[in-house]
C-alpha angles and dihedrals in degrees: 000000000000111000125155095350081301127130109223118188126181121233092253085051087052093044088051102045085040088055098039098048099044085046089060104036104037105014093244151100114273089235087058085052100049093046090051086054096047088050093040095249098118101111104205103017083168087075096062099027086136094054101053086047089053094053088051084073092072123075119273082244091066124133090230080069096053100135097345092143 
């Protein structure tokens, strides 16, 4: 939703653009993909700059984050 000239996203609209994008991109879940990027295993982060930005939306509580360590 468009408010303010703000974009506003629930987090069900995050999750969903986070796990389509890192499926297409990297051939896997976005929750693999957040936990190789938290360990420094995600080869090129460059390529889905826009989706770990967009996981640092959620609360550092988020399921996305279970044991992504």
């Amino acid at each position: 939703m468009e408010r303010n000239g703000l974009l506003e996203f629930t987090r069900e609209e995050i999750i969903q653009r986070i796990e389509k994008g890192a499926q297409h991109r990297l051939r896997m879940s976005a929750r693999d993909m957040v936990r190789n990027y938290r360990a420094g295993r995600l080869e090129d982060s460059g390529a889905v700059a826009d989706l770990i930005a967009l996981a640092n939306l959620l609360p550092d509580n988020d399921p996305l984050f279970a044991n992504a360590a």
